[in-house]
PDBQT receptor file of N, H, CA, C and O in Angstrom, charges set to zero:
ATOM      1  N   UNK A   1       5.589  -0.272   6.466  1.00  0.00    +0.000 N 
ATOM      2  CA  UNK A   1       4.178  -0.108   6.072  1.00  0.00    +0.000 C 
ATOM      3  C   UNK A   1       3.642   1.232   6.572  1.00  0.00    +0.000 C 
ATOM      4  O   UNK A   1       4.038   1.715   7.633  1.00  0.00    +0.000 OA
ATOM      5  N   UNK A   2       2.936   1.694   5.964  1.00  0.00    +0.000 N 
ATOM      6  H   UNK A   2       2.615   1.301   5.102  1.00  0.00    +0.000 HD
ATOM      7  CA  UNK A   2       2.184   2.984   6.338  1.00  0.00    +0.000 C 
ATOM      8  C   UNK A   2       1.254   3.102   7.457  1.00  0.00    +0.000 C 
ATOM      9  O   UNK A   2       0.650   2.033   7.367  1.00  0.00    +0.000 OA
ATOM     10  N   UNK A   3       0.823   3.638   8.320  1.00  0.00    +0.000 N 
ATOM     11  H   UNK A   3       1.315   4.506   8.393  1.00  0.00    +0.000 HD
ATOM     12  CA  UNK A   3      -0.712   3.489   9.495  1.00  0.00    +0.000 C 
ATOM     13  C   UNK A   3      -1.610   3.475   8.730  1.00  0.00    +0.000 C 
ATOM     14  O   UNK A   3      -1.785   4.286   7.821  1.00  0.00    +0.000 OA
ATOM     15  N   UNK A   4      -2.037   2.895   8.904  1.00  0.00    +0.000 N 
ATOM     16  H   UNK A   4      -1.895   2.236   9.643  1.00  0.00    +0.000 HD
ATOM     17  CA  UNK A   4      -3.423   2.362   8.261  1.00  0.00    +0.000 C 
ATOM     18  C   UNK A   4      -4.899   2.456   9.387  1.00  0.00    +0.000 C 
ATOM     19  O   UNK A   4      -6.078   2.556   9.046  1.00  0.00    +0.000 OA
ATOM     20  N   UNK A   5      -4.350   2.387  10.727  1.00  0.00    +0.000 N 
ATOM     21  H   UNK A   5      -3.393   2.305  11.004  1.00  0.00    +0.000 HD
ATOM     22  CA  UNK A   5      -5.631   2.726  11.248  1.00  0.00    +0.000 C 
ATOM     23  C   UNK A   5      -6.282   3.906  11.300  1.00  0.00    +0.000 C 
ATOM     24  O   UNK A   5      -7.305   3.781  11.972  1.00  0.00    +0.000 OA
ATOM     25  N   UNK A   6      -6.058   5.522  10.681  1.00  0.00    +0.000 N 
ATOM     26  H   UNK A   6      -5.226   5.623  10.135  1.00  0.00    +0.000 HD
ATOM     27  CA  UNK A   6      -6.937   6.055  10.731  1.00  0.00    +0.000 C 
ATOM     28  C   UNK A   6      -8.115   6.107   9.531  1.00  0.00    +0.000 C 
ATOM     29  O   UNK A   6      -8.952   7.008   9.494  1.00  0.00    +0.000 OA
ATOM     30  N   UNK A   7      -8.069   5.217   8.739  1.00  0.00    +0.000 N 
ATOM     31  H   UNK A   7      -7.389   4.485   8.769  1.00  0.00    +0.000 HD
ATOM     32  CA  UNK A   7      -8.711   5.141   7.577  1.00  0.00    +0.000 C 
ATOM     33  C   UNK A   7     -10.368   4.247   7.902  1.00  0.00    +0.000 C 
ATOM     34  O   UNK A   7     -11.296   4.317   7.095  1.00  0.00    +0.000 OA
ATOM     35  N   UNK A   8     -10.495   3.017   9.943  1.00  0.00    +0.000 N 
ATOM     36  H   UNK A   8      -9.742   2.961  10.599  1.00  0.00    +0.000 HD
ATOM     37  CA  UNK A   8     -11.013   2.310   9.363  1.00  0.00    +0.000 C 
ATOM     38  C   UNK A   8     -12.238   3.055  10.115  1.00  0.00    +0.000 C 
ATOM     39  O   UNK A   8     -13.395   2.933   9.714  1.00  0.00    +0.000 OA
ATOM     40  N   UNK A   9     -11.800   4.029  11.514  1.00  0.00    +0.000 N 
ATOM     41  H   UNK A   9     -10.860   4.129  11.840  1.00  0.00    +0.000 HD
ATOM     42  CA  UNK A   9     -13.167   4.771  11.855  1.00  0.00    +0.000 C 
ATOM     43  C   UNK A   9     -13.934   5.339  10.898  1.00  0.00    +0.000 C 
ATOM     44  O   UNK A   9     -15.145   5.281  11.115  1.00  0.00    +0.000 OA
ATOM     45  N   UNK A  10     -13.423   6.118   9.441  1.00  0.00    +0.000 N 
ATOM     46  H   UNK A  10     -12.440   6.165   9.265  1.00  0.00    +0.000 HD
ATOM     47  CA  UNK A  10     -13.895   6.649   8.723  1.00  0.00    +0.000 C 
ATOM     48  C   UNK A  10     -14.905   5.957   7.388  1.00  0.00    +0.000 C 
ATOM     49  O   UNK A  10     -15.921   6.326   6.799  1.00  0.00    +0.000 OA
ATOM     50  N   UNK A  11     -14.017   4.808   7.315  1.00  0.00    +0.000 N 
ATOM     51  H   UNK A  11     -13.192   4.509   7.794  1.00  0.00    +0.000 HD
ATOM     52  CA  UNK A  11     -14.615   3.592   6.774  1.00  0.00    +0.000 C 
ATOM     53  C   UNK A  11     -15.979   3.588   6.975  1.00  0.00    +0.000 C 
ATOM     54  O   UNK A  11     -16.838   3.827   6.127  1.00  0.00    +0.000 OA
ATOM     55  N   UNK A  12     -16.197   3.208   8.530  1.00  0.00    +0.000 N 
ATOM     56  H   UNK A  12     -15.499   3.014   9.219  1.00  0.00    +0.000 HD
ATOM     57  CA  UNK A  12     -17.458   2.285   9.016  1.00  0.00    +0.000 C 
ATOM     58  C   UNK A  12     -18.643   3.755   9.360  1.00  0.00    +0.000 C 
ATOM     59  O   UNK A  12     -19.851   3.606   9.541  1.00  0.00    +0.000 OA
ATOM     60  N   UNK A  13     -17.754   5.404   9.385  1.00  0.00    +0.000 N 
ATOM     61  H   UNK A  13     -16.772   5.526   9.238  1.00  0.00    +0.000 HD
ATOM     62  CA  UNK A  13     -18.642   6.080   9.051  1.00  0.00    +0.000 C 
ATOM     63  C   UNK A  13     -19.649   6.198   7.606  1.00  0.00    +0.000 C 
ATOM     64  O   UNK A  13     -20.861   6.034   7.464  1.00  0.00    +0.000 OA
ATOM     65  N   UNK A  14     -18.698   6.511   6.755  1.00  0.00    +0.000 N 
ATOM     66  H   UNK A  14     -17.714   6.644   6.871  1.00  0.00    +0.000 HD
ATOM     67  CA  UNK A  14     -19.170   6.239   5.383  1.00  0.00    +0.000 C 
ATOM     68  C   UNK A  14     -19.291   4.657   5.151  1.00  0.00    +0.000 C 
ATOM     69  O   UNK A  14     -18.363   3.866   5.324  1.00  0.00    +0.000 OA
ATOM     70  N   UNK A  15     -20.315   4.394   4.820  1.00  0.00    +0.000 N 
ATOM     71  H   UNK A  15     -21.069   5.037   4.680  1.00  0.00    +0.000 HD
ATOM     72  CA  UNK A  15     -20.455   2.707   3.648  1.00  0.00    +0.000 C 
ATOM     73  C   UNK A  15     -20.823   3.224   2.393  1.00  0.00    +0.000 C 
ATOM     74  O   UNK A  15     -21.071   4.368   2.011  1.00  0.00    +0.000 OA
ATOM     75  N   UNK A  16     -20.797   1.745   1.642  1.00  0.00    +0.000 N 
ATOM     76  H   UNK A  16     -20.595   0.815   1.952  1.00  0.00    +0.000 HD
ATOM     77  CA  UNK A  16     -21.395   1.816   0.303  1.00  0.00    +0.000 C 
ATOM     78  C   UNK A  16     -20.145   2.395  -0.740  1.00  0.00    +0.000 C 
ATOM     79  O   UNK A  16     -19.087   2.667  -0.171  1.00  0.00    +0.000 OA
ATOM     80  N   UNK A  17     -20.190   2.544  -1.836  1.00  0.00    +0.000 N 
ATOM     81  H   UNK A  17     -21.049   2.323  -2.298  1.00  0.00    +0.000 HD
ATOM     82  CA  UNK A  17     -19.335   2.517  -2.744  1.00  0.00    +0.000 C 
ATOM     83  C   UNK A  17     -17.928   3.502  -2.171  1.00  0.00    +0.000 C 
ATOM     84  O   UNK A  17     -16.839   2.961  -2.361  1.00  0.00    +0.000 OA
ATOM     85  N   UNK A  18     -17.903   4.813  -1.531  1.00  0.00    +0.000 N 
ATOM     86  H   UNK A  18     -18.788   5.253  -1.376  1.00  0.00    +0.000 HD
ATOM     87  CA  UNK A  18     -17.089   5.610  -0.607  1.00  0.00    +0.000 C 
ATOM     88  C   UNK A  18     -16.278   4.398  -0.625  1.00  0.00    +0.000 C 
ATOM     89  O   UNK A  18     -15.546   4.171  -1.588  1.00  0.00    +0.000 OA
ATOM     90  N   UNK A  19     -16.381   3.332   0.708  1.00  0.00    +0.000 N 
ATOM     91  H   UNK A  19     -16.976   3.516   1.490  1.00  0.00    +0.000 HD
ATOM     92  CA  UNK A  19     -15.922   2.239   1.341  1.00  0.00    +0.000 C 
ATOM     93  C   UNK A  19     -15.014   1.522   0.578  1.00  0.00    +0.000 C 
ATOM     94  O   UNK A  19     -13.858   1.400   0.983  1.00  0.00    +0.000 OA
ATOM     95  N   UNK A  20     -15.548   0.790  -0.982  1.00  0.00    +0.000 N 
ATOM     96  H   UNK A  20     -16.487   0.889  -1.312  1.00  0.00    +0.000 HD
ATOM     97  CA  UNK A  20     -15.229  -0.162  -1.533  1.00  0.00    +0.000 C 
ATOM     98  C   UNK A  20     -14.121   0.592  -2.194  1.00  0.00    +0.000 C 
ATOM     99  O   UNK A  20     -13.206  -0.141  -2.570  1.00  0.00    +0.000 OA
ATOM    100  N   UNK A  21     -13.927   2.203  -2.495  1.00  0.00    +0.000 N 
ATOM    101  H   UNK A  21     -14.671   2.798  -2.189  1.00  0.00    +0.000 HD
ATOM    102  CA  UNK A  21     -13.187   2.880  -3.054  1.00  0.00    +0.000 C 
ATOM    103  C   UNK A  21     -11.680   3.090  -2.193  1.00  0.00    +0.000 C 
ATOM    104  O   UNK A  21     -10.524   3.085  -2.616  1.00  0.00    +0.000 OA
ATOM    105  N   UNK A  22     -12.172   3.252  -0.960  1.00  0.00    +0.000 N 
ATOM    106  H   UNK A  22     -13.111   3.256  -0.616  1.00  0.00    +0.000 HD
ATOM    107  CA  UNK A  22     -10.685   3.182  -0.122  1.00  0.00    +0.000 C 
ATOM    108  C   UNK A  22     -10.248   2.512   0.510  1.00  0.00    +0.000 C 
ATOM    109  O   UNK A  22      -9.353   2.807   1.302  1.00  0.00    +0.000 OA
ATOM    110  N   UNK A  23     -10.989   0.809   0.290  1.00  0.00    +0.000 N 
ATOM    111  H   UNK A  23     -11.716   0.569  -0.353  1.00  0.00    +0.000 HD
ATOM    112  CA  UNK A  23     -10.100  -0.516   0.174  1.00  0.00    +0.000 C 
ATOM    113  C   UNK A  23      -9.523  -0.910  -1.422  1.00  0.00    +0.000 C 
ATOM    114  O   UNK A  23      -8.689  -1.798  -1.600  1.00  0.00    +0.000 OA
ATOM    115  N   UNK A  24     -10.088  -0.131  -2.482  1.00  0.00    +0.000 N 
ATOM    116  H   UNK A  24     -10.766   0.591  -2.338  1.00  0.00    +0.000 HD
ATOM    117  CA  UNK A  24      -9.242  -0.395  -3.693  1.00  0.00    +0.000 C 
ATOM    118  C   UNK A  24      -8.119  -0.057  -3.627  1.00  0.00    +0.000 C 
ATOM    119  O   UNK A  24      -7.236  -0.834  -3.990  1.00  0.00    +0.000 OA
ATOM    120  N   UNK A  25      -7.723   1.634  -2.977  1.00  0.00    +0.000 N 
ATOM    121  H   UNK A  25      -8.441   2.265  -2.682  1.00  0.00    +0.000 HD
ATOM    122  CA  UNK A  25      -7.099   2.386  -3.338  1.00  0.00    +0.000 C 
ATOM    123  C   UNK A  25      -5.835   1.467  -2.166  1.00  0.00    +0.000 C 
ATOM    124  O   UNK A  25      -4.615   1.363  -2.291  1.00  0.00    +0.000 OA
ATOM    125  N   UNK A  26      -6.592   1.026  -1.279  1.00  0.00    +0.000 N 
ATOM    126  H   UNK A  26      -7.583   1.110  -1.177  1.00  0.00    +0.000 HD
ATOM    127  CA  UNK A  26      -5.736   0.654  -0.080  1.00  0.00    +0.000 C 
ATOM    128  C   UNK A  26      -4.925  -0.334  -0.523  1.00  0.00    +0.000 C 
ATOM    129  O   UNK A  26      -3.702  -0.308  -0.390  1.00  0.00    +0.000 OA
ATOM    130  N   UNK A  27      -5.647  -1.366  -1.138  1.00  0.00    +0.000 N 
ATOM    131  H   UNK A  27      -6.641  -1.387  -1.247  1.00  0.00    +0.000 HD
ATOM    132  CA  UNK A  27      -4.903  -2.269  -1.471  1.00  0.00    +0.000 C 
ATOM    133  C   UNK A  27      -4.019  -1.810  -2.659  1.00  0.00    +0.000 C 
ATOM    134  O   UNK A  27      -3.052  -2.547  -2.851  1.00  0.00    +0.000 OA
ATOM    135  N   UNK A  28      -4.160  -0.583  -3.632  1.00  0.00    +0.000 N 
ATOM    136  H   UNK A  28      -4.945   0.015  -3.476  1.00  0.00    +0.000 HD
ATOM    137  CA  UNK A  28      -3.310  -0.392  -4.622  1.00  0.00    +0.000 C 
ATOM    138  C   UNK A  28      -1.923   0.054  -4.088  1.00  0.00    +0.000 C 
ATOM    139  O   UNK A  28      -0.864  -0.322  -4.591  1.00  0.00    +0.000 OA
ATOM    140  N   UNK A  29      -2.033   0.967  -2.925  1.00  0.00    +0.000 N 
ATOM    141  H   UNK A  29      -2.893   1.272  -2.516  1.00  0.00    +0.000 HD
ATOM    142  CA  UNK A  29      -1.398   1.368  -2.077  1.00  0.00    +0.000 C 
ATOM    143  C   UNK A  29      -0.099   0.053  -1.731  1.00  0.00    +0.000 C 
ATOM    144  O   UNK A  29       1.071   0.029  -2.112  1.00  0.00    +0.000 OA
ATOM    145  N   UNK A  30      -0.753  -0.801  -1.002  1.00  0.00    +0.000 N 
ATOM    146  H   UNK A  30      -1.704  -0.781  -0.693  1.00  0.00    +0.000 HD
ATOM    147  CA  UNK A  30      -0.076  -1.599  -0.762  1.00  0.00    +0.000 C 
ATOM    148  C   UNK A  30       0.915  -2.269  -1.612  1.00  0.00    +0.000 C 
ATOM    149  O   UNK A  30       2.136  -2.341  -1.477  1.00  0.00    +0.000 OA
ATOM    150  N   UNK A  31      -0.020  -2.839  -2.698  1.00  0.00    +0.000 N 
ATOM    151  H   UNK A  31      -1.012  -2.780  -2.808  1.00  0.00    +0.000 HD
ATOM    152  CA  UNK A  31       1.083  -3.530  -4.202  1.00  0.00    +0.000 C 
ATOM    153  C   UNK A  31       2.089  -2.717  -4.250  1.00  0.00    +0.000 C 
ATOM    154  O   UNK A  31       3.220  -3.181  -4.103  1.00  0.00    +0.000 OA
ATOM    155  N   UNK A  32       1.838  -0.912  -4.531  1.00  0.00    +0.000 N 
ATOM    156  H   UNK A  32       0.919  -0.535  -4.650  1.00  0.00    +0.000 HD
ATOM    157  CA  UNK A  32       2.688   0.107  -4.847  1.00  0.00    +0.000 C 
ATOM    158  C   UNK A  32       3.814  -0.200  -3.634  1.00  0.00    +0.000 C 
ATOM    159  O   UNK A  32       4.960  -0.414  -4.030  1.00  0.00    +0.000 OA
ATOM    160  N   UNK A  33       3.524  -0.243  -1.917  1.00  0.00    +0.000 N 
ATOM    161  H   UNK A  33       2.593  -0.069  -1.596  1.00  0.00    +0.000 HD
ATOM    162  CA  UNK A  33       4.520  -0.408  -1.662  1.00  0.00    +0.000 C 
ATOM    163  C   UNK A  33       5.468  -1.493  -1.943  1.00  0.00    +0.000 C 
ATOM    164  O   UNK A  33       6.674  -1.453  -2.182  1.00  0.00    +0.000 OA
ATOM    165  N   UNK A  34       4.484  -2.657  -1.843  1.00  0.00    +0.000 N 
ATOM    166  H   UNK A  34       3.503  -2.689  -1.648  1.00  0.00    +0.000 HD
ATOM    167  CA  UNK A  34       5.755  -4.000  -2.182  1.00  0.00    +0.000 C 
ATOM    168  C   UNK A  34       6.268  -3.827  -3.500  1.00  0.00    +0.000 C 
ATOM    169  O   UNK A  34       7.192  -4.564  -3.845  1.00  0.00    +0.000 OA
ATOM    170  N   UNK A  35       5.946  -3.208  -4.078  1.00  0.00    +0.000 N 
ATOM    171  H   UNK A  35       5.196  -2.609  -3.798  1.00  0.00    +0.000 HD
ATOM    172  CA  UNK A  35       6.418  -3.574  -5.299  1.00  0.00    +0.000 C 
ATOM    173  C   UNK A  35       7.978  -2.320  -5.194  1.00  0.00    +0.000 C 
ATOM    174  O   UNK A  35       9.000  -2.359  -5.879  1.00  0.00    +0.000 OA
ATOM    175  N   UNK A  36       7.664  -1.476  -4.253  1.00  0.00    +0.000 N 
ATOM    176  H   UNK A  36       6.834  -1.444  -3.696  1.00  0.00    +0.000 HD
ATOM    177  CA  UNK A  36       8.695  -0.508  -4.580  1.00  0.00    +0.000 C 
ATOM    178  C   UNK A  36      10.000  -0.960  -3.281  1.00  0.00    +0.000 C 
ATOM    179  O   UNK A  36      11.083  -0.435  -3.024  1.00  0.00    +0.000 OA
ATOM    180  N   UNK A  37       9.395  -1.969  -2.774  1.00  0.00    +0.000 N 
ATOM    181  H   UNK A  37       8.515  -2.396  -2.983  1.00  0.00    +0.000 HD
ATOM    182  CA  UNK A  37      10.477  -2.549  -1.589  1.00  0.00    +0.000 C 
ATOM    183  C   UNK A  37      11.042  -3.693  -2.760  1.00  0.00    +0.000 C 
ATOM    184  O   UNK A  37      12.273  -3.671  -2.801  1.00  0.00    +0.000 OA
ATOM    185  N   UNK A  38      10.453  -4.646  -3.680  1.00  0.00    +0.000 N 
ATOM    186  H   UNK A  38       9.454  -4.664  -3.647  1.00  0.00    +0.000 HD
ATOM    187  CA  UNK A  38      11.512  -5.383  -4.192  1.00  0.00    +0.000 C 
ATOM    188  C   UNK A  38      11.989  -4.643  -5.116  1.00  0.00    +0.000 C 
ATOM    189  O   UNK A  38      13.004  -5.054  -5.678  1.00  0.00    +0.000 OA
ATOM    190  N   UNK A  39      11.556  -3.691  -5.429  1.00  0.00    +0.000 N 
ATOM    191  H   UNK A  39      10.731  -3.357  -4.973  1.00  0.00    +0.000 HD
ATOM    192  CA  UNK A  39      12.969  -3.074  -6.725  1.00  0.00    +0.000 C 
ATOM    193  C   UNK A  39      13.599  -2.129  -5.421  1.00  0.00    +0.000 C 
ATOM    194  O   UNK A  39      14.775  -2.378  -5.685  1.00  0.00    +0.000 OA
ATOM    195  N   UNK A  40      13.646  -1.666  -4.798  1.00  0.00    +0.000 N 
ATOM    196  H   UNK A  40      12.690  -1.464  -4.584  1.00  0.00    +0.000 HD
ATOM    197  CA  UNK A  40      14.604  -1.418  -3.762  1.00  0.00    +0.000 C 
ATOM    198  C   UNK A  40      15.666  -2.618  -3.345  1.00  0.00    +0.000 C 
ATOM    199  O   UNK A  40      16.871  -2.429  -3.175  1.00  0.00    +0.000 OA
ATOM    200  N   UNK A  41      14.973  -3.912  -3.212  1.00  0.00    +0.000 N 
ATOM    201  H   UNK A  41      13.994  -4.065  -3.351  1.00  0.00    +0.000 HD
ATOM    202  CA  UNK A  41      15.936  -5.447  -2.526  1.00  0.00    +0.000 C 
ATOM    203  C   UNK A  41      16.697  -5.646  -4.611  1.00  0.00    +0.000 C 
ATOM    204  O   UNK A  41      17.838  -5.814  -5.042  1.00  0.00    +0.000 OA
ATOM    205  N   UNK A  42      15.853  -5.557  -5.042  1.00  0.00    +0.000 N 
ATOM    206  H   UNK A  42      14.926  -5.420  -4.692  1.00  0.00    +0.000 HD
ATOM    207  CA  UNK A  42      16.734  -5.955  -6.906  1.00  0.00    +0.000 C 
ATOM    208  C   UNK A  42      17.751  -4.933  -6.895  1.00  0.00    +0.000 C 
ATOM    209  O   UNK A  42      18.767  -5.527  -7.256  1.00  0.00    +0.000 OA
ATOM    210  N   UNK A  43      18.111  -3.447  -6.632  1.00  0.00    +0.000 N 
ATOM    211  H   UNK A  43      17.286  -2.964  -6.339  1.00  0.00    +0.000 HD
ATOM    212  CA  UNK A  43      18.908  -2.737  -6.977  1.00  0.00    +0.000 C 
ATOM    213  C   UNK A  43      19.900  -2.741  -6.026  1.00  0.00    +0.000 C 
ATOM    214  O   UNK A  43      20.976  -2.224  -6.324  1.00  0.00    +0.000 OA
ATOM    215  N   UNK A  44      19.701  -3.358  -4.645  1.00  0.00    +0.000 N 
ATOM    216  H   UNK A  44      18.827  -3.778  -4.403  1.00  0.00    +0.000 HD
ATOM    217  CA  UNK A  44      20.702  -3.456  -3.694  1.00  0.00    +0.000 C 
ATOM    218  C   UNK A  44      21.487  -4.430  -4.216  1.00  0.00    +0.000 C 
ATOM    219  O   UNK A  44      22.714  -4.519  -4.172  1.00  0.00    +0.000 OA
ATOM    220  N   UNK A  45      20.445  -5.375  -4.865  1.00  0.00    +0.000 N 
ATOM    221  H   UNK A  45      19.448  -5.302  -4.901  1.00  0.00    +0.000 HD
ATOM    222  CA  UNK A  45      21.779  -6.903  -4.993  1.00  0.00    +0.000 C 
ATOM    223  C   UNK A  45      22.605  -6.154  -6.252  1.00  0.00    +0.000 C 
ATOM    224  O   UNK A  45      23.832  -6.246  -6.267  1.00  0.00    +0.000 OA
ATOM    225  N   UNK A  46      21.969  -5.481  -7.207  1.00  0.00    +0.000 N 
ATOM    226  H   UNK A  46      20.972  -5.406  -7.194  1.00  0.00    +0.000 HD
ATOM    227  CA  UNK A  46      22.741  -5.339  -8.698  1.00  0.00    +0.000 C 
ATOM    228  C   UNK A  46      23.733  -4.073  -7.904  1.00  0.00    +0.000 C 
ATOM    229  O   UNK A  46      24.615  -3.747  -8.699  1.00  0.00    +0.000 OA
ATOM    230  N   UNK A  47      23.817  -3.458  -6.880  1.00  0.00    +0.000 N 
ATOM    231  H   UNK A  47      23.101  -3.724  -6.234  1.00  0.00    +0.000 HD
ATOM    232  CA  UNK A  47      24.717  -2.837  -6.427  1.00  0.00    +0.000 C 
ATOM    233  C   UNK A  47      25.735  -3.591  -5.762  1.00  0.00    +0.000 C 
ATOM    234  O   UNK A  47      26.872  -3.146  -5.606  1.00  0.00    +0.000 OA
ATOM    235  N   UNK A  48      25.366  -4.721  -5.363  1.00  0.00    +0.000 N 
ATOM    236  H   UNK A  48      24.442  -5.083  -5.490  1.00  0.00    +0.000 HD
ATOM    237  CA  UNK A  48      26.547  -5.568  -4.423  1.00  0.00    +0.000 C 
ATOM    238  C   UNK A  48      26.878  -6.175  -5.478  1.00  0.00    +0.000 C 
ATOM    239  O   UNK A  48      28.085  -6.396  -5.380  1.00  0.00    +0.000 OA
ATOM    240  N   UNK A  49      26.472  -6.588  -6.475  1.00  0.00    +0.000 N 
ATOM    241  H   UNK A  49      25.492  -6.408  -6.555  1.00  0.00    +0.000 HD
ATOM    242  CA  UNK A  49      27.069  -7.527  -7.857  1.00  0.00    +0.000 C 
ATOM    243  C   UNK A  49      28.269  -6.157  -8.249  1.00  0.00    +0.000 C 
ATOM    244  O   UNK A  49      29.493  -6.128  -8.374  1.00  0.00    +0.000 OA
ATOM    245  N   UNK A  50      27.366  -5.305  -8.333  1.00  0.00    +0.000 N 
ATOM    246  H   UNK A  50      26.371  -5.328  -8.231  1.00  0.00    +0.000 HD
ATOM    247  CA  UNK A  50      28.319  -4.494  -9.710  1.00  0.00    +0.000 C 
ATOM    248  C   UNK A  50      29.575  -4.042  -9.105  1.00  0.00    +0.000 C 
ATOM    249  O   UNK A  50      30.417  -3.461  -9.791  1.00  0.00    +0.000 OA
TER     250      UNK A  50
């Protein structure tokens, strides 16, 4: 996972839409990583298959 704590001092400086924008992005962030760890775990197995 990435550090994530320097994002939340800056957070609670800025509110209001700023805020709601870099928990979207945060959480897009996140999907993006899981999603790029199971096609990382899918291509390991189709490498141990193949």
């Amino acid at each position: 996972m990435r550090p994530v704590r320097p994002w939340f001092p800056y957070n609670r400086m800025i509110h209001g839409e700023t805020c709601d924008l870099h928990g979207n992005s945060l959480k897009i962030s996140v999907l993006l990583d899981i999603g790029a760890r199971r096609a990382a775990a899918v291509t390991a197995v189709w490498t141990r298959a193949g």
